[in-house]
C-alpha positions in Angstrom: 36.7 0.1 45.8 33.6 1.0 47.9 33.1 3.9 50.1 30.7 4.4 52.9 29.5 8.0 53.8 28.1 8.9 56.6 25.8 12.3 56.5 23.5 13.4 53.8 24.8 17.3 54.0 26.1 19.4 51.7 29.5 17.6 52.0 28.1 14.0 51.7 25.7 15.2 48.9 28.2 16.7 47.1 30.8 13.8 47.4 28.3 11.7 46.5 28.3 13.9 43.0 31.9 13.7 42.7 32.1 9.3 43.4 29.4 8.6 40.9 31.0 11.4 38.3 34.3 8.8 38.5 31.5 5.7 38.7 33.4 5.0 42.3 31.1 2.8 44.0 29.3 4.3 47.7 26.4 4.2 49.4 25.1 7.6 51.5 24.0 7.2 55.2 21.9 9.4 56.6 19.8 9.2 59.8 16.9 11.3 59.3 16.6 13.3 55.3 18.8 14.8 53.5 19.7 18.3 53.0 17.9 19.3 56.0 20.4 22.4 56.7 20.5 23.1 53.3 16.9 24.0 53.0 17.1 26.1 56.3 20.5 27.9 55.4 19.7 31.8 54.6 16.0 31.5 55.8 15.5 29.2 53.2 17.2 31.4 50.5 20.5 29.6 50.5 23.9 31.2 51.7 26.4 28.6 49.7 29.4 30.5 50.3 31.3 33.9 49.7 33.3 35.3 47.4 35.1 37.0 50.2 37.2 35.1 52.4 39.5 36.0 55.2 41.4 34.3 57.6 39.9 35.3 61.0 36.7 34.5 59.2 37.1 30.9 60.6 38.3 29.8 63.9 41.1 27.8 62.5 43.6 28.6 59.4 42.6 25.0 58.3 39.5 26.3 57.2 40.6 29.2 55.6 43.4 27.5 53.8 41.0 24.6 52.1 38.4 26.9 51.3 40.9 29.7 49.2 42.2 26.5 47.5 39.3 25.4 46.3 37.0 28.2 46.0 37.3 28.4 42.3 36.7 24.8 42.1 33.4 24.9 43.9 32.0 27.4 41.8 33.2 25.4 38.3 31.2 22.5 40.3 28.2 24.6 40.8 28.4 25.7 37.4 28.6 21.7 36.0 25.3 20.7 38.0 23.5 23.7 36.7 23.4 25.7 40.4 23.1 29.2 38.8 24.2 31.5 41.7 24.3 35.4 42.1 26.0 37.8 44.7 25.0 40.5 47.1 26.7 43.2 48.0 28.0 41.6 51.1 29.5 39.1 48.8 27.0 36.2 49.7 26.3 33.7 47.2 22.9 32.3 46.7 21.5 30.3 44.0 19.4 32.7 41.2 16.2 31.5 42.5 16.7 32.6 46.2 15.4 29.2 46.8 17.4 26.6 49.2 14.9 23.8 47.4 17.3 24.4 43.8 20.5 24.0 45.6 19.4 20.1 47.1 17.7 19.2 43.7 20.6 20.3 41.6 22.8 18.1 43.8 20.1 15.2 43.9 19.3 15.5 40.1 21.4 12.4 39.2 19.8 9.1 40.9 22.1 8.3 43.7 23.0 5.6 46.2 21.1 7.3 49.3 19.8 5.1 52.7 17.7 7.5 54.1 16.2 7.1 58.1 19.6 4.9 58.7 21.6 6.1 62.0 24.9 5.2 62.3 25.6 3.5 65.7 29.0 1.9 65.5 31.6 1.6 62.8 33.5 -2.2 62.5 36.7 -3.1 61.2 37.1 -6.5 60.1 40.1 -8.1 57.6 40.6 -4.8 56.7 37.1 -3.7 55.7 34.5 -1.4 57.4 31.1 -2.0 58.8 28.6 0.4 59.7 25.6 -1.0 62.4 27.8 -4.2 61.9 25.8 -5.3 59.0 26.5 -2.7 55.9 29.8 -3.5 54.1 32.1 -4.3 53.4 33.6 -0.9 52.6 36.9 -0.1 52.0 36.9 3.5 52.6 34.9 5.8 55.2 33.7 9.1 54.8 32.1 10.7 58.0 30.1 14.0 57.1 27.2 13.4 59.8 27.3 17.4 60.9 26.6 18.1 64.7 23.9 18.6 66.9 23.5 22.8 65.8 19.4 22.9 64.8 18.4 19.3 66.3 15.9 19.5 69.0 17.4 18.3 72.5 15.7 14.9 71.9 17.5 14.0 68.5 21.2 15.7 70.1 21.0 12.4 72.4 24.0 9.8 71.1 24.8 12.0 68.1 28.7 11.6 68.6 28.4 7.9 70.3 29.7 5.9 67.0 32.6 8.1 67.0 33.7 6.2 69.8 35.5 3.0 68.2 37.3 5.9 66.5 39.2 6.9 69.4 40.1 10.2 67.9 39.7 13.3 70.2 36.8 15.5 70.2 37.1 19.0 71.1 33.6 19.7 73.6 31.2 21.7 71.5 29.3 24.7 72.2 26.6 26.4 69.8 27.8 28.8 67.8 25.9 31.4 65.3 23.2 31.5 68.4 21.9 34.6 70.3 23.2 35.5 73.3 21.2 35.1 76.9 21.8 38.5 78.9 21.1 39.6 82.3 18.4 41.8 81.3 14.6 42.5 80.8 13.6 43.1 77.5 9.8 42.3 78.4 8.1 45.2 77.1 11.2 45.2 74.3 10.7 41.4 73.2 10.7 41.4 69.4 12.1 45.5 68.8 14.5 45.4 66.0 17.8 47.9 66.1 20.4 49.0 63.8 23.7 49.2 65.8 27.2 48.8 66.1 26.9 45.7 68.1 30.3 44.7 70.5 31.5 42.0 72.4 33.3 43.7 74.6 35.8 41.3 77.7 36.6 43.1 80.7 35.9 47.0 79.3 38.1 45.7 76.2 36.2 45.7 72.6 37.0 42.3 70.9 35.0 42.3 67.9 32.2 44.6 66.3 29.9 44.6 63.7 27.5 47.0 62.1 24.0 45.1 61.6 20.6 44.9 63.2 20.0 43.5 66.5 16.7 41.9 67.9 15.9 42.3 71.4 14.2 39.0 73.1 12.8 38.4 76.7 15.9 37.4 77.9 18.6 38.1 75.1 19.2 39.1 72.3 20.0 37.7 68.7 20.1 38.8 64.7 22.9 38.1 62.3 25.6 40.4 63.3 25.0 39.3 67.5 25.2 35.4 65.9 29.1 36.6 64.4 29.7 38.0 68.0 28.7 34.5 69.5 31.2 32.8 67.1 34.3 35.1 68.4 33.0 34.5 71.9 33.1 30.6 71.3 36.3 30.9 70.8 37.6 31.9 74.4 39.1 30.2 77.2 37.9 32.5 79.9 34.5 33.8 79.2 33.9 35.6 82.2 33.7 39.3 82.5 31.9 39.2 78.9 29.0 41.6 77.7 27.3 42.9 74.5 27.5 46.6 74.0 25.2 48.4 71.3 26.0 51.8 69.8 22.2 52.8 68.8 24.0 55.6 66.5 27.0 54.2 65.3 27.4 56.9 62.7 26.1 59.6 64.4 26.9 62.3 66.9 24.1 63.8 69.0 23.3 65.3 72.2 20.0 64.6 73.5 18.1 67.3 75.2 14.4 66.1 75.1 12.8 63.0 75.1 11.7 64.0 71.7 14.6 64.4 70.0 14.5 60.3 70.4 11.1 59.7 68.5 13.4 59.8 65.1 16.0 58.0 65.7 15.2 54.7 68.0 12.1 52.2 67.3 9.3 54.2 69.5 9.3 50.9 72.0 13.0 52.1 73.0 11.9 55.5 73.2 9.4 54.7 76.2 11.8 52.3 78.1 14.6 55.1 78.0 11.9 57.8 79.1 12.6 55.8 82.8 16.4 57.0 82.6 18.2 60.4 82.8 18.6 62.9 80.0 22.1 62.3 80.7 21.9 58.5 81.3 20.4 58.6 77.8 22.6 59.8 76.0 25.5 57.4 77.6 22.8 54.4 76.4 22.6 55.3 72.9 26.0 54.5 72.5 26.8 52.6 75.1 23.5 49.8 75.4 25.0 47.3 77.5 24.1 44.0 79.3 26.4 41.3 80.8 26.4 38.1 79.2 24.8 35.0 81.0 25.7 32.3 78.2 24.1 31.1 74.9 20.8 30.0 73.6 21.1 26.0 73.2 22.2 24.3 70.5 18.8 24.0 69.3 18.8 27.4 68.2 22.4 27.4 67.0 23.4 27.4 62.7 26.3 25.4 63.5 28.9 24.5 66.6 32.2 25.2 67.9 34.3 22.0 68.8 34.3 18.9 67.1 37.3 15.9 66.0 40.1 18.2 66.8 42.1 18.9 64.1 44.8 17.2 65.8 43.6 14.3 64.3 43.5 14.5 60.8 46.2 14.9 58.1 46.3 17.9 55.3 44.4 15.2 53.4 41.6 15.0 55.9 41.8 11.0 56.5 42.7 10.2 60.2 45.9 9.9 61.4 45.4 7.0 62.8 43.7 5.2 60.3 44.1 6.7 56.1 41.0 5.2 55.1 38.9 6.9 57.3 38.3 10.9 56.7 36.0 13.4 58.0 35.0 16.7 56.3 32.4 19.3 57.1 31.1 20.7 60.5 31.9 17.1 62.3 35.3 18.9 62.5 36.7 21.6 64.9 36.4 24.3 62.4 33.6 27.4 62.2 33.2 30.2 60.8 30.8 33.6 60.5 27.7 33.8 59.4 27.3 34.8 55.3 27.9 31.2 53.9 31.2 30.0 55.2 30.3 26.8 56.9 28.4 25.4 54.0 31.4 26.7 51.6 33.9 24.5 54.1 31.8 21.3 53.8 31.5 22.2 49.9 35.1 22.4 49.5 36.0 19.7 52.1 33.7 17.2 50.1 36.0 18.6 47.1 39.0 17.6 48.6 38.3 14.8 49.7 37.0 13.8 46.6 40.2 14.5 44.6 41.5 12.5 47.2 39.6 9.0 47.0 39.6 9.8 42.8 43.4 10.1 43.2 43.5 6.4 45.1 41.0 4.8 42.2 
């Protein structure tokens, strides 16, 4: 038995850990090197996962469901390779060192079976066995773990999804996702100011999610890491129209302004001057109330991961197509996202985990 796997991500990586701890024979495709969003996850620090998990953290109960399952399991794997971890308050998990660099060389300790600068371009079947570019094989089993375009410059997004093709499964359009927001505003003379807020997206005067966090203004936009969760909720609709991002400058604080001065304390002194142009009264509706219409996203350049993918319609609870049970597909490739603190890498993780069981389970 021989598998193929196609992405050199955290799932890949990891899978590749599980095959050669069962000495299952594989070889690791990946097109450019690996653990590339590993070493950027958490600003280089790392977010591997969470220990808290809920549902409507992820835009499908797919997610949610694999990742309770094997939660525990993850962290016994993390503990077997040597990835010491600790927890903040927030319950994101980093390794001890705060460094992304110990997470890809405690997966890459072990010599494995990597082909490094390899894009896949087409995937054969032949007499029952797989070829990737037409000439690597025979395989008997596929893994595809190749990620999505979230982070690649617009040059390298060309022909990313093109050797899904002779799949014939169904791919749910993408969007970015975990991305700041592009607003009808000017936030020249406010490019850069950092806020803590209550931050909303709010559809047709109606709140649909909030979050308490800081916000950074841009030229045209805004982003930070609670604005990025607010962009994952908003990926989710049909209708996007009638959409804005409302900030409550004093979420836990009631106040009525009655000089300019009373401002100097409690918003970053570039706000200060730009509200200086509005009413007393108009001020005091802004500081809870900071709102700008949304024009779209920033590009998935910009974006930590993607909404859209192979639709889950596609894939059984074992995640090998329905159409064909030697083919299976874990991580971002597939129509499932979640929130920023570490859930996307903990889904690949566990993904990689099941999907190992499963392949182990054939052997």
């Amino acid at each position: 038995m021989k598998v193929a796997i196609i992405g050199g991500g955290a799932c890949g990586l990891m899978l590749a850990n599980i095959l050669e701890n069962h000495h299952i024979s594989y070889e690791l495709f990946e097109k450019s090197l690996v653990g590339r969003k590993i070493l950027a996850s958490g600003n280089g620090k790392a977010n591997i996962g969470n220990i808290l998990v809920k549902e409507e953290f992820y835009n499908h109960s797919f997610g949610y469901t694999l990742v309770k399952e094997y939660q525990s399991k993850l962290f016994s794997f993390w503990n077997d390779i040597g990835l010491h971890t600790k927890t903040d308050e927030e319950g994101r998990i980093y390794p001890y060192s705060e460094s992304s660099l110990s997470v890809l060389e405690c997966l890459m300790k072990r010599p494995l079976h990597i082909v490094e600068n390899f894009p896949i371009t087409s995937i054969h079947k032949l007499n029952n066995k797989y070829y990737l570019n037409e000439v690597r094989g025979p395989f008997d089993y596929i893994v595809i773990a190749s990620g999505s375009i979230a982070s690649f410059i617009p040059k390298k997004q060309q022909g990313f999804y093109d050797f899904l093709s002779s799949l014939e499964v169904k791919i749910k359009p993408t969007t970015p996702s975990l991305v700041g927001f592009k607003l009808d505003c000017n936030f020249k003379k406010l490019n850069g100011v950092r806020v803590k807020c209550k931050a909303s997206l709010v559809k047709d005067h109606k709140v649909l999610y909030s979050e308490v966090g800081e916000a950074i203004l841009k030229l045209d936009g805004i982003s930070g890491i609670c604005i990025m969760n607010l962009s994952s909720m908003y990926a989710r609709l049909k209708d996007k129209s009638g959409c804005y991002i409302s900030l409550d400058l004093l979420p836990d604080k009631e106040i009525k302004i009655t000089s300019y001065e009373d401002l100097i304390s409690l918003i970053p002194p570039k706000l200060v001057e730009d509200f200086k142009s509005h009413s007393l009264e108009e001020v005091n509706e802004l500081l809870h109330r900071f709102s700008f219409p949304i024009l779209g996203v920033y590009d998935y350049e910009f974006a930590q991961v993607v909404s859209g993918g192979i639709s889950l319609e596609e894939i059984t609870e074992q995640m090998h197509l329905k159409k064909d049970s030697h083919i299976y597909v874990g991580g971002e490739l597939l129509d499932i996202d979640g929130i920023c603190g570490g859930y996307n890498l903990m889904f690949a993780f566990c993904s990689a985990l099941k999907i190992g069981e499963e392949l182990c389970n054939i052997k």
